[in-house]
PAPATOR-949616 format. One line per field, with one value per residue: residue number from 1; residue in one letter; x, y, z of N, C-alpha, C in turn. Coordinates in Angstrom, 1 decimal. Layout:
REM PAPATOR-949616
k <- (NUM/...)
r <- (A/...)
nc1 <- (X/...)
nc2 <- (Y/...)
nc3 <- (Z/...)
cac1 <- (X/...)
cac2 <- (Y/...)
cac3 <- (Z/...)
cc1 <- (X/...)
cc2 <- (Y/...)
cc3 <- (Z/...)
END
This chain:
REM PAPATOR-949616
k <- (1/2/3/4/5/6/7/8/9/10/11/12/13/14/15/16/17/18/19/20/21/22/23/24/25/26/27/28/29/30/31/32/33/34/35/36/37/38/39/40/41/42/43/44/45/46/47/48/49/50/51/52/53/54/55/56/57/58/59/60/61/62/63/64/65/66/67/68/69/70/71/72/73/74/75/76/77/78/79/80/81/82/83/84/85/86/87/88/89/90/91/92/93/94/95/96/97/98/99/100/101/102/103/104/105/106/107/108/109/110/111/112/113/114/115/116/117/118/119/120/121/122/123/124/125/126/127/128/129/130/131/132/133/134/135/136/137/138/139/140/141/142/143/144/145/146/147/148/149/150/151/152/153/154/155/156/157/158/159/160/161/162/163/164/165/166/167/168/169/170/171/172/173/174/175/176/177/178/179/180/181/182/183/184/185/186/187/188/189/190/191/192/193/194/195/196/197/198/199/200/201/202/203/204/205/206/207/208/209/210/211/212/213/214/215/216/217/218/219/220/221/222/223/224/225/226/227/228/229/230/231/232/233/234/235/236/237/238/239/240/241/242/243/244/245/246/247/248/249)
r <- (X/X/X/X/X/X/X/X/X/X/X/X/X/X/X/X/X/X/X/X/X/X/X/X/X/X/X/X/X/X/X/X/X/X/X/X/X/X/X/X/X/X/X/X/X/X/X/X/X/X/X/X/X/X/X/X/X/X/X/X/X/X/X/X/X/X/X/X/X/X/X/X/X/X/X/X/X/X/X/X/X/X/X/X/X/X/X/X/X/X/X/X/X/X/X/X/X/X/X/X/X/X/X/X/X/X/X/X/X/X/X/X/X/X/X/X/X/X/X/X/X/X/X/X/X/X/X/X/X/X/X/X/X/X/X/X/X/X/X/X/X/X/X/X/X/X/X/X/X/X/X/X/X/X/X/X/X/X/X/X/X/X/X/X/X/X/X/X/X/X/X/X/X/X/X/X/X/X/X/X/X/X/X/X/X/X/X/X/X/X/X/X/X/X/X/X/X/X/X/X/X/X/X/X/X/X/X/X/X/X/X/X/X/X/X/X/X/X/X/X/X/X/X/X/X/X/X/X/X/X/X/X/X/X/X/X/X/X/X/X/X/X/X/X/X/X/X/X/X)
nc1 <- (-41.4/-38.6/-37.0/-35.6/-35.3/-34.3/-33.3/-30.5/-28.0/-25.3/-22.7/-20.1/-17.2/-17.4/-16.6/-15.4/-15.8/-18.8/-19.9/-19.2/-20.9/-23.6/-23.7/-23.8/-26.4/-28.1/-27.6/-28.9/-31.1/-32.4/-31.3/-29.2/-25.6/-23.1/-19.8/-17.3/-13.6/-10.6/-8.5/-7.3/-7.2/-8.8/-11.1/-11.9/-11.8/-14.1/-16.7/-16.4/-17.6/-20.0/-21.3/-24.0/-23.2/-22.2/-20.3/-17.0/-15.4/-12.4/-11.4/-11.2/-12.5/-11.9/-10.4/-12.4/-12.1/-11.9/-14.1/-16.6/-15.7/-16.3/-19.4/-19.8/-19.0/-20.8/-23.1/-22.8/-22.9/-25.1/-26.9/-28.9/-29.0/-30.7/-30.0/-27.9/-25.0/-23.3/-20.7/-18.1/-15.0/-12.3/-10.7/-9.1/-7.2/-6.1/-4.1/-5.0/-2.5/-1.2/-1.9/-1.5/-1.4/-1.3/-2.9/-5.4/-6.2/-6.7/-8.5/-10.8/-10.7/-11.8/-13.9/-15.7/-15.7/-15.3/-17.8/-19.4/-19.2/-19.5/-22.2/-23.1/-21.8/-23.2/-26.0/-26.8/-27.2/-28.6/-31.5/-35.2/-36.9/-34.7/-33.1/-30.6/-28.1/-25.8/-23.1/-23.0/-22.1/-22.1/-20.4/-20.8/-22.2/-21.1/-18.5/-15.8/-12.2/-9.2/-10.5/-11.7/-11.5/-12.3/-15.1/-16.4/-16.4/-18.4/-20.3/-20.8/-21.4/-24.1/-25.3/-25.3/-26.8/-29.7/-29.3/-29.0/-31.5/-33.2/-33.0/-33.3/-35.7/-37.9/-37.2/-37.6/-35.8/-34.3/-32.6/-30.6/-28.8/-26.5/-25.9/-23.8/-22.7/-19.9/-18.7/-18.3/-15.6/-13.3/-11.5/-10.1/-8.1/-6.8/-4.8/-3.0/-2.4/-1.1/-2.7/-3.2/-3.3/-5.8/-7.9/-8.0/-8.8/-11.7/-12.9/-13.0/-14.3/-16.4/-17.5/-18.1/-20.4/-23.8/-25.5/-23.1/-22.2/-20.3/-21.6/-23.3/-21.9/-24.0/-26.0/-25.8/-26.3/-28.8/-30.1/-29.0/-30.6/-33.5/-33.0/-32.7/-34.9/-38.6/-39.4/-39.0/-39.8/-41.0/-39.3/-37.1/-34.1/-33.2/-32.0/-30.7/-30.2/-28.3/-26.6/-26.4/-27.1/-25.0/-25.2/-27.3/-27.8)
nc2 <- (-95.0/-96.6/-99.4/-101.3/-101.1/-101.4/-103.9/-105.9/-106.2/-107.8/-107.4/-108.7/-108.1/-105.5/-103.2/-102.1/-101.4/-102.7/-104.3/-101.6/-99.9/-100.9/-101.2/-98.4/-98.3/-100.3/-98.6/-96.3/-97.1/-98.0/-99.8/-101.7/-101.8/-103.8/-104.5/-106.3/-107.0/-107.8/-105.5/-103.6/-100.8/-99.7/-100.5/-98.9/-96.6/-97.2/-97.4/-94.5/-93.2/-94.5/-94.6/-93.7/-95.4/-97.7/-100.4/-102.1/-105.1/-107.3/-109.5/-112.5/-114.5/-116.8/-118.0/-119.8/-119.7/-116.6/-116.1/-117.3/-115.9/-113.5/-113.5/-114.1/-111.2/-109.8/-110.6/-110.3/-107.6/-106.4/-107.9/-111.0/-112.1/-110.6/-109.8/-111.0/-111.0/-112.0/-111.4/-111.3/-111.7/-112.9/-112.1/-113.6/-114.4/-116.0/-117.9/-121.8/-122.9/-121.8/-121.8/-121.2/-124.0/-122.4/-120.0/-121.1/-122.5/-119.8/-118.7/-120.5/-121.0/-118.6/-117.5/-119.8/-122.1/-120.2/-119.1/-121.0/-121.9/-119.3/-118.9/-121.6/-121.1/-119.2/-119.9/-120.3/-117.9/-116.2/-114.7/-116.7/-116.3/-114.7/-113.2/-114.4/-113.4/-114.3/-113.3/-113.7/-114.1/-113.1/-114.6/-117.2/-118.9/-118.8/-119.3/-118.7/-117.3/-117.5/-117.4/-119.6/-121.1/-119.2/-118.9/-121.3/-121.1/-119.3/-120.3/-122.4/-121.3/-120.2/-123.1/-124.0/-121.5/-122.7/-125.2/-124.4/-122.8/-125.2/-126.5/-124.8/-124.2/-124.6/-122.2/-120.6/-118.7/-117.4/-117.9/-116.2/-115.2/-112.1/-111.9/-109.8/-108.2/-106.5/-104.3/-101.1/-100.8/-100.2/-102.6/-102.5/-100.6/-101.9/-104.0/-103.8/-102.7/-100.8/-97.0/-97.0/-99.3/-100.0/-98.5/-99.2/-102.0/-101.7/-100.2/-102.4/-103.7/-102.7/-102.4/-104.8/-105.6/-105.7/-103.1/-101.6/-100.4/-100.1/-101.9/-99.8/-99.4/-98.5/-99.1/-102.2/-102.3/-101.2/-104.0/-105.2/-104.6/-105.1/-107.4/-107.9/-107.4/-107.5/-107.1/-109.1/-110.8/-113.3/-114.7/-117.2/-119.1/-118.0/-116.2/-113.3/-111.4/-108.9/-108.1/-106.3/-107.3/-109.4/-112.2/-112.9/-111.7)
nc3 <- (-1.4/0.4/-1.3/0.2/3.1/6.0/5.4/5.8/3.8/2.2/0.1/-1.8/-3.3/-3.3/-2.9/-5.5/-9.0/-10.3/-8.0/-5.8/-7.1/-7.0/-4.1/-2.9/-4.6/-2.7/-0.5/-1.2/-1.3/1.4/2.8/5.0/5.1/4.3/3.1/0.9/0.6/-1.0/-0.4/2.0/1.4/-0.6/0.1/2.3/1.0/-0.7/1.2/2.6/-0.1/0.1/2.5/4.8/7.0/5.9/6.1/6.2/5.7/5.4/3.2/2.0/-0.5/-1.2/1.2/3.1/6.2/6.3/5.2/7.1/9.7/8.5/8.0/10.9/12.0/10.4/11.6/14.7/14.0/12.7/12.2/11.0/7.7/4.8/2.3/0.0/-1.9/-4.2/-5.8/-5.3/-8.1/-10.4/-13.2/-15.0/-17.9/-20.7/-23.5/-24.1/-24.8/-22.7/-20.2/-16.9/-14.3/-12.0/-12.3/-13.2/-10.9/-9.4/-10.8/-10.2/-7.8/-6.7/-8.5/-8.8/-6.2/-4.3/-4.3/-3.8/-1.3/-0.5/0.0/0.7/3.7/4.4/5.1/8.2/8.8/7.8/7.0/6.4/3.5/2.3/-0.1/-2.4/-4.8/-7.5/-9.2/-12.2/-15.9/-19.6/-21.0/-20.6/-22.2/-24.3/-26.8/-26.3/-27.5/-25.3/-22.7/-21.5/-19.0/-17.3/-18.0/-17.9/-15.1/-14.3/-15.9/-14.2/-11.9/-13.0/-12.9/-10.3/-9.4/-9.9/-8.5/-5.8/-5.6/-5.5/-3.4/-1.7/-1.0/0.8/2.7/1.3/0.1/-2.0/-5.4/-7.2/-11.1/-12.4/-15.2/-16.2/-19.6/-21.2/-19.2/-18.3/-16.1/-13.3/-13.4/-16.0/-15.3/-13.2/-14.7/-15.7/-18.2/-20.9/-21.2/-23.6/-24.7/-22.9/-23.8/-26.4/-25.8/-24.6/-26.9/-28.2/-27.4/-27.2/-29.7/-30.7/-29.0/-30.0/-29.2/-29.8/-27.5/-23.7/-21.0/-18.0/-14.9/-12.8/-14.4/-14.2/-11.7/-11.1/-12.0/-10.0/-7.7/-8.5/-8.4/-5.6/-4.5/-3.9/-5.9/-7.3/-6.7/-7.4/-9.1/-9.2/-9.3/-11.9/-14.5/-15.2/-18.0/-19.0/-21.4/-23.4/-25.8/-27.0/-26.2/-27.7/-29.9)
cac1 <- (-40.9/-37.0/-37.4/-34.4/-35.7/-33.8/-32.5/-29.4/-27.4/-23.8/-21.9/-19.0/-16.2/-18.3/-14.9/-15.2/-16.8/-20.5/-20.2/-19.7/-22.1/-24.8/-23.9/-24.2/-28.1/-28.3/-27.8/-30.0/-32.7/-32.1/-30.2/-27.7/-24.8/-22.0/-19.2/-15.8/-12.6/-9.6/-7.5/-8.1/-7.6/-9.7/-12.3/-12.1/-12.4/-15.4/-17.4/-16.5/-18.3/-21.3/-22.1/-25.4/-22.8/-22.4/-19.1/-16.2/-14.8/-11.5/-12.5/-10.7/-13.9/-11.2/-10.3/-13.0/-12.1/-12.2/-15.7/-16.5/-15.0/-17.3/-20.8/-19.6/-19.3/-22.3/-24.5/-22.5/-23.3/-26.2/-27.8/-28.9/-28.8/-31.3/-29.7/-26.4/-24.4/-21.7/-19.7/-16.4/-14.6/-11.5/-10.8/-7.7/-7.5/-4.9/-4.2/-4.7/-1.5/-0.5/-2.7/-0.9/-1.9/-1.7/-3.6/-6.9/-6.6/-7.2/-9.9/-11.9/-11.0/-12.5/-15.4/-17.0/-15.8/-15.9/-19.2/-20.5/-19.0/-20.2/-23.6/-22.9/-21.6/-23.9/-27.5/-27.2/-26.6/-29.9/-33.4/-35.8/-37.1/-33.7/-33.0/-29.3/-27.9/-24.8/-22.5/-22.6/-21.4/-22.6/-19.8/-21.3/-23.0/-20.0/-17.5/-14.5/-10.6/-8.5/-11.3/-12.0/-11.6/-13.1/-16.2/-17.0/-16.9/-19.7/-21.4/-20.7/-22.1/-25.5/-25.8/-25.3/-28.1/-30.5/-29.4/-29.1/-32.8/-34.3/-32.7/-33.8/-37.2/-38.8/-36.8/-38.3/-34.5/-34.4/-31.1/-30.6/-28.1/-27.2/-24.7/-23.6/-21.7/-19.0/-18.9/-16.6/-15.2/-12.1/-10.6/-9.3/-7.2/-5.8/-5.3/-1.4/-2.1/-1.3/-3.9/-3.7/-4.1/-7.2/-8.8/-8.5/-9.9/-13.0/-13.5/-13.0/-16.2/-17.9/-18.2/-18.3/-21.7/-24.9/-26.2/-22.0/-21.5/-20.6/-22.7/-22.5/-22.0/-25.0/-27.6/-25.9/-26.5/-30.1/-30.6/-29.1/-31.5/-34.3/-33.1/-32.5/-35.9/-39.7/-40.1/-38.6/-40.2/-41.6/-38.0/-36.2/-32.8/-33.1/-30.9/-31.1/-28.9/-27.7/-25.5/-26.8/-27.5/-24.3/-25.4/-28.3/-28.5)
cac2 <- (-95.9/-96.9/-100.8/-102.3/-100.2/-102.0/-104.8/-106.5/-106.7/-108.3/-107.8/-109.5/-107.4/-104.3/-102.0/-101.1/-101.6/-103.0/-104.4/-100.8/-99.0/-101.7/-101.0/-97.3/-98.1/-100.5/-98.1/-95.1/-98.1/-98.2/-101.1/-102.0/-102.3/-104.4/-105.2/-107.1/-106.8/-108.0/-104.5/-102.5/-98.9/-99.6/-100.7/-97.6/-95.4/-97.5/-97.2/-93.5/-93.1/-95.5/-93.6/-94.6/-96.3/-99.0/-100.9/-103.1/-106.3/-107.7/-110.9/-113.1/-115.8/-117.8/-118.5/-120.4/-119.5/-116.2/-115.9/-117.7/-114.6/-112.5/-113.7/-113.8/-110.0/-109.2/-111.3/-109.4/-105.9/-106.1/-109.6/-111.8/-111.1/-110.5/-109.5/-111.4/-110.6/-112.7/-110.5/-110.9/-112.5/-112.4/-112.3/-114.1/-114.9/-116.3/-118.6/-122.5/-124.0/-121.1/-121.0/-122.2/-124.7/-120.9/-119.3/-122.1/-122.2/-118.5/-118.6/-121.7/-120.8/-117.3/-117.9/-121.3/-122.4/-118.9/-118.7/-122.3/-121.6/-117.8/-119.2/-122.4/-121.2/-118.0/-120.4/-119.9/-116.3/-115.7/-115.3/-117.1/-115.3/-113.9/-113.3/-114.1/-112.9/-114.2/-112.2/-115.1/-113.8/-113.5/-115.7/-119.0/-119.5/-118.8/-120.1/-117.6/-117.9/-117.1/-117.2/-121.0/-121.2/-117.8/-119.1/-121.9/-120.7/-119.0/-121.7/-123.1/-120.4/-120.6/-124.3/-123.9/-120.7/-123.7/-126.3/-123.7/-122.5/-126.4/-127.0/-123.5/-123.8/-124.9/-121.4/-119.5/-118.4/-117.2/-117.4/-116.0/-114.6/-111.8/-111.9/-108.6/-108.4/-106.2/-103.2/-100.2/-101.0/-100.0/-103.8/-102.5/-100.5/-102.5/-105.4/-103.2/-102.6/-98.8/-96.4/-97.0/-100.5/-100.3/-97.5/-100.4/-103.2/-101.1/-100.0/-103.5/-104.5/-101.9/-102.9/-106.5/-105.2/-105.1/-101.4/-100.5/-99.5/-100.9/-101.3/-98.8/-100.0/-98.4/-100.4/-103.5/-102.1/-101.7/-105.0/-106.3/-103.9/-105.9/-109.4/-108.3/-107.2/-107.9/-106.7/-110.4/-112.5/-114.8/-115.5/-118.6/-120.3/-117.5/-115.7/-111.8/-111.1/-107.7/-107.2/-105.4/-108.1/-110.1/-113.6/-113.4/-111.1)
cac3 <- (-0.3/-0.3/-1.4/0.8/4.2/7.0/5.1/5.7/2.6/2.2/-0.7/-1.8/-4.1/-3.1/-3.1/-6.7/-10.1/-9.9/-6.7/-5.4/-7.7/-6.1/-2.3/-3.2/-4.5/-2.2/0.6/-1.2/-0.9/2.8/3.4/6.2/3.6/4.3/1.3/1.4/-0.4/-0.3/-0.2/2.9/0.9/-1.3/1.1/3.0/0.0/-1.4/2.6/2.7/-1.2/-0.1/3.5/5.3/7.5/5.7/6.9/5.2/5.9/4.7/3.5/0.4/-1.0/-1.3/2.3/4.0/7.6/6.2/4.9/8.5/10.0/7.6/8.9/12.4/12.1/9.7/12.4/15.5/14.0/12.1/12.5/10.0/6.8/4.1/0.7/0.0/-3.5/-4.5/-6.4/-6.0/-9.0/-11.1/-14.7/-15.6/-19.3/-21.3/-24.5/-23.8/-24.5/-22.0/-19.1/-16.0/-13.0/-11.0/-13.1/-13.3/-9.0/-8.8/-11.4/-9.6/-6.5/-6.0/-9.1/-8.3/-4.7/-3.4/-5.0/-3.6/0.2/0.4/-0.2/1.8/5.1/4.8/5.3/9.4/9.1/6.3/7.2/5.5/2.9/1.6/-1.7/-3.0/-6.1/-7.7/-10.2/-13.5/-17.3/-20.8/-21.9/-19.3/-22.7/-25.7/-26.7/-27.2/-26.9/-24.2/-21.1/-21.1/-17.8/-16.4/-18.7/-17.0/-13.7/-14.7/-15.9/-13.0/-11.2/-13.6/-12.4/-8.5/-8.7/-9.8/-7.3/-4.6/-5.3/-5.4/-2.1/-0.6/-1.7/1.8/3.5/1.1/-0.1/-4.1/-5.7/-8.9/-11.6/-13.0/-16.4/-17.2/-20.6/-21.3/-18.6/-18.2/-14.7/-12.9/-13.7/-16.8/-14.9/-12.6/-15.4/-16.1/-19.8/-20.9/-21.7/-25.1/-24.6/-22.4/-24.9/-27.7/-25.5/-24.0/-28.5/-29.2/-26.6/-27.4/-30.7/-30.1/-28.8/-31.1/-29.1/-29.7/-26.2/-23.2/-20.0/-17.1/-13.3/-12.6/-14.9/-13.1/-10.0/-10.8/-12.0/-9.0/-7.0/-9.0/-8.5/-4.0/-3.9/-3.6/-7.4/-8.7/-5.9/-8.8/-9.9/-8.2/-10.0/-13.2/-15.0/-15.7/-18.4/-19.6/-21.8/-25.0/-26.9/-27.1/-26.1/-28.2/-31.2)
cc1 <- (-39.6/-37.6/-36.7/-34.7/-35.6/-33.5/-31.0/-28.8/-26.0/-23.5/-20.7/-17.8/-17.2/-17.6/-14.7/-16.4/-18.4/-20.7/-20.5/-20.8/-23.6/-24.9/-24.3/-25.8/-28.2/-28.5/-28.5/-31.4/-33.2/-31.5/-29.1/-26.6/-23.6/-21.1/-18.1/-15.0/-11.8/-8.3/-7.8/-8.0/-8.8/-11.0/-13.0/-12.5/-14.0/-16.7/-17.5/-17.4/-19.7/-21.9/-23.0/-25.0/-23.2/-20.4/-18.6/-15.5/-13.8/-11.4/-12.2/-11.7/-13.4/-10.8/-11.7/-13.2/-12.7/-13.6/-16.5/-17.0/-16.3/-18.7/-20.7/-19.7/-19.9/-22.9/-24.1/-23.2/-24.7/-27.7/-28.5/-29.2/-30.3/-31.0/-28.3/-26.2/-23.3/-21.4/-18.6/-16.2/-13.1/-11.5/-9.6/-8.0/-5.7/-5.0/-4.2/-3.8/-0.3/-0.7/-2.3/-2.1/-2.6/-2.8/-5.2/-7.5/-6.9/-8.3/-11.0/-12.3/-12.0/-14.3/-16.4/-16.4/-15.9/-17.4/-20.4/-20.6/-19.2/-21.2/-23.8/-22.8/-22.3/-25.7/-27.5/-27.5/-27.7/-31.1/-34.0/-36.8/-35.8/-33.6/-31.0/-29.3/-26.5/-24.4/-22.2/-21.5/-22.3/-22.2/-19.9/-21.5/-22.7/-19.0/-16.6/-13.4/-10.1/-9.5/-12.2/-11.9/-12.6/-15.0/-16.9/-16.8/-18.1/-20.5/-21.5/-22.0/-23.7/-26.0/-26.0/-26.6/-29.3/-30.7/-29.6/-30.7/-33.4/-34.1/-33.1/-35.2/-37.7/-38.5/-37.5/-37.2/-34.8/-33.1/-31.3/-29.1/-27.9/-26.0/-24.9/-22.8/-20.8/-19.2/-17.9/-16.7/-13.8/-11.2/-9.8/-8.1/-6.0/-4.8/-3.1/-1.5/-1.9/-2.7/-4.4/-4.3/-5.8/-8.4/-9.0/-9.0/-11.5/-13.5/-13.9/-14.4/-17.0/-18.6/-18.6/-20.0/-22.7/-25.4/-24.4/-21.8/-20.9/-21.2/-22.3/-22.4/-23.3/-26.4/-27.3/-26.8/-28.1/-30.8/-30.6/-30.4/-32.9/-34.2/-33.1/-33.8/-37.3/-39.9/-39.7/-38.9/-40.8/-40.4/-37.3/-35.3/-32.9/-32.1/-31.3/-29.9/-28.9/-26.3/-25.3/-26.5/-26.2/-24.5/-26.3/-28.4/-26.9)
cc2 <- (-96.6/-98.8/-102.0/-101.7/-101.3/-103.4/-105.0/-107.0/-106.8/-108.2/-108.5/-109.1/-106.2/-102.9/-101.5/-101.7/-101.6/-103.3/-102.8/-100.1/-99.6/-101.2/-99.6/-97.6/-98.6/-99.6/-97.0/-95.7/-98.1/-99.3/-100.9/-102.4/-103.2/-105.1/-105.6/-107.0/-107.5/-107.1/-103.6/-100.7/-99.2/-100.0/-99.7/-96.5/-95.7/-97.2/-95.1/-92.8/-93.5/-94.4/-94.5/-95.5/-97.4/-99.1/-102.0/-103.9/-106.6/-108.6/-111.1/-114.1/-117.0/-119.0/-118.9/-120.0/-117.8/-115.4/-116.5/-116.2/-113.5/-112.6/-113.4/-112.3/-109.4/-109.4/-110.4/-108.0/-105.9/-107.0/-109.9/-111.2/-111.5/-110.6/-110.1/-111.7/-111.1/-112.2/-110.8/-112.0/-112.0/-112.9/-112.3/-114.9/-115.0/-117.3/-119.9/-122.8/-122.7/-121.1/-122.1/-123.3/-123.0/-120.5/-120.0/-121.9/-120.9/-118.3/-119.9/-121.3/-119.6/-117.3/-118.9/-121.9/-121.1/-118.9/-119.9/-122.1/-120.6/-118.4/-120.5/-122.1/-119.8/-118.5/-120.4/-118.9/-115.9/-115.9/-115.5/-115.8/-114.5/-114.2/-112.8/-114.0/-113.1/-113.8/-113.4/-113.6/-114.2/-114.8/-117.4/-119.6/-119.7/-119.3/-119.1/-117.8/-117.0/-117.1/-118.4/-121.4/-120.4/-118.0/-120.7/-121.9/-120.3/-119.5/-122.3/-122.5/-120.2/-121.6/-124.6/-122.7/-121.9/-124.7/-125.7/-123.1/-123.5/-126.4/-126.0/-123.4/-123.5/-123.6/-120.4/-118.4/-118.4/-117.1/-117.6/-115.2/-113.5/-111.7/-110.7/-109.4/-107.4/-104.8/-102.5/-100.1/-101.3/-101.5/-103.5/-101.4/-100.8/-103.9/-104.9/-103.3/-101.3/-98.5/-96.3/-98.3/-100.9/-99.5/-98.7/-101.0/-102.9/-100.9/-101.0/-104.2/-103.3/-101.8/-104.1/-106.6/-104.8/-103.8/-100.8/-99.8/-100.5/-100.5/-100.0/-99.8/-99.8/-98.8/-101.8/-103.6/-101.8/-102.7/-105.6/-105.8/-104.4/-107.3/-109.5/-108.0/-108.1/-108.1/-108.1/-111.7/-113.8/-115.0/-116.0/-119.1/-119.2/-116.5/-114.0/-111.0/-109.2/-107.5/-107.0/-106.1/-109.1/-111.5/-113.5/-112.6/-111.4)
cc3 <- (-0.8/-0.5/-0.8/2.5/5.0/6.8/5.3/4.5/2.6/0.4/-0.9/-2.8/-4.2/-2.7/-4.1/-7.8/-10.3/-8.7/-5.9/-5.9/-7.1/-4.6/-2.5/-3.1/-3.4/-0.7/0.3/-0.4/0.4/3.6/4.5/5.0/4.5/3.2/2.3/0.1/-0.2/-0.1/0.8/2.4/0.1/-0.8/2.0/1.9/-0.6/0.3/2.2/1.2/-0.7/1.0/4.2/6.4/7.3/6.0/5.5/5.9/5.3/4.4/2.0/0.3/-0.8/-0.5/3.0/5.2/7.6/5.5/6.0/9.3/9.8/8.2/9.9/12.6/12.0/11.0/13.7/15.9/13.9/12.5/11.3/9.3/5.8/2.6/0.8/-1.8/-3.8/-5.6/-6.6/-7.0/-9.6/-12.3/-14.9/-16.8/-20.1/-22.6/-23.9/-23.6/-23.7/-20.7/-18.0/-15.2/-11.7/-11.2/-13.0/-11.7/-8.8/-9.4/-10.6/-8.3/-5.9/-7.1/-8.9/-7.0/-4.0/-3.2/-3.7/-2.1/0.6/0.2/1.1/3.7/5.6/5.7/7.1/9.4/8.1/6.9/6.1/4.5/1.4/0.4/-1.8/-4.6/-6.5/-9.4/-11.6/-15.0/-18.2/-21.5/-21.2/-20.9/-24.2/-25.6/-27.6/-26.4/-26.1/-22.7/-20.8/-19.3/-16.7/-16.7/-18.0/-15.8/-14.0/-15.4/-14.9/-12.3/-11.3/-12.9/-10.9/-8.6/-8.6/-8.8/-6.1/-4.4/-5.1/-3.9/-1.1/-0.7/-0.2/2.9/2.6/-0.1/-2.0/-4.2/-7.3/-9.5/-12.1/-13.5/-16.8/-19.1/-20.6/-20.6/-18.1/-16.1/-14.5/-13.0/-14.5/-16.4/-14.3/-13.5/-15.8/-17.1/-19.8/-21.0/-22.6/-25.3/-24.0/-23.4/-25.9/-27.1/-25.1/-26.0/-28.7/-28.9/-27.2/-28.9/-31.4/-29.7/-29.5/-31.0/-29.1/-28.6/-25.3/-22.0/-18.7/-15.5/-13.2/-13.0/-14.5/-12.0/-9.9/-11.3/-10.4/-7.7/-7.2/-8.6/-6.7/-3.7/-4.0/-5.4/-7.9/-7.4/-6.7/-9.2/-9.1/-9.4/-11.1/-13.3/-15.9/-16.0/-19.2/-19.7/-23.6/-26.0/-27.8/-27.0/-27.3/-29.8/-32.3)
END
């Protein structure tokens, strides 16, 4: 039996990396899939991959009106939603006595207010019961240079799944995390380093990493498959971390 079978699930950077590799399961599961980007090629190519008619949205975290927008159409096509995945994020990293005013607003804005107001202006549009799942990090919980910033968003992110589960309790609503650690996803392409450069930074995680690899989309994509279903109805506000033993070993 598929374990998502006529669920409504929303992702949120569900155009590439883990976000897509999730809408994929999610729609083997049987899900109503719905993701959002903010590049319409790349939205069409990730839909046409996924299938199952699942549909894409053009929809920045960032804008408010537009995550508004976003619901209004899920709720239109589909109707309320069940599974919602805050996903999208970006990873802007740089030295302190370098890291602009620019630079901090695009990391806040799309990691911890994206985060607080897809979850915020999603609670009309969610039946009770629903299980959210947002995208945290290993590093919420280290302390390494250059991603001071990008690192407490996701702390951030940690601390809102808790507040967001106390306050949802009486709907029934579970919101949980889940921290990958260092995973091979098309960012390091878009990031404009060469090929030699991305070959060293992908070596350098992967042996940064106690199992020496790094993770795949696909063991995301079935955690998050784990954290949108029935199988983790006992877990409210927690944190389900993978990433081969980097926080902890």
């Amino acid at each position: 039996m598929k374990k998502l079978e006529n669920k409504v699930a929303v992702i949120t950077g569900g155009n590439s990396g883990i976000g897509l590799a999730t809408a994929q399961l999610f729609a083997r599961q049987g899900a109503r899939v719905v993701i959002t980007g903010r590049n319409q090629q790349t939205l069409d190519s990730a839909i046409s991959q996924i299938g199952f008619d699942a549909i894409g949205v053009a929809s920045n975290t960032a804008d408010l009106t537009q995550i508004d927008q976003l619901y209004q159409q899920v709720y239109q096509t589909f109707g309320k939603i069940d599974i919602l995945a805050i996903n999208a994020g970006v990873y802007v990293t740089g030295p302190l006595s370098d890291y602009t005013e620019a630079m901090f607003d695009q990391t806040s804005d799309i990691n911890f207010k994206g985060v607080f107001f897809s979850v915020q202006k999603a609670l009309p549009y969610l039946n009770d019961g629903a299980s959210i799942v947002l995208t945290g990090s290993t590093v919420s919980d280290k302390g390494l240079p250059t991603i001071a910033a990008y690192a407490a968003t996701k702390a951030a992110v940690r601390s809102l799944a808790r507040s967001f589960s106390a306050e949802l309790l009486e709907r029934k609503i579970r919101v949980n995390v889940l921290s990958p650690g260092p995973v091979d996803t098309p960012v390091f392409e878009r990031s404009g380093a060469s090929q030699e450069e991305i070959a060293g930074a992908k070596a350098y995680m992967a042996q940064a990493t106690p199992v020496k690899r790094m993770g795949t989309t696909e063991e995301m994509a079935q955690a998050f498959l784990y954290l949108a279903s029935d199988d983790s109805k006992f877990m409210v506000g927690g944190e389900l971390l993978l990433d081969g033993g980097l926080r902890t070993l």
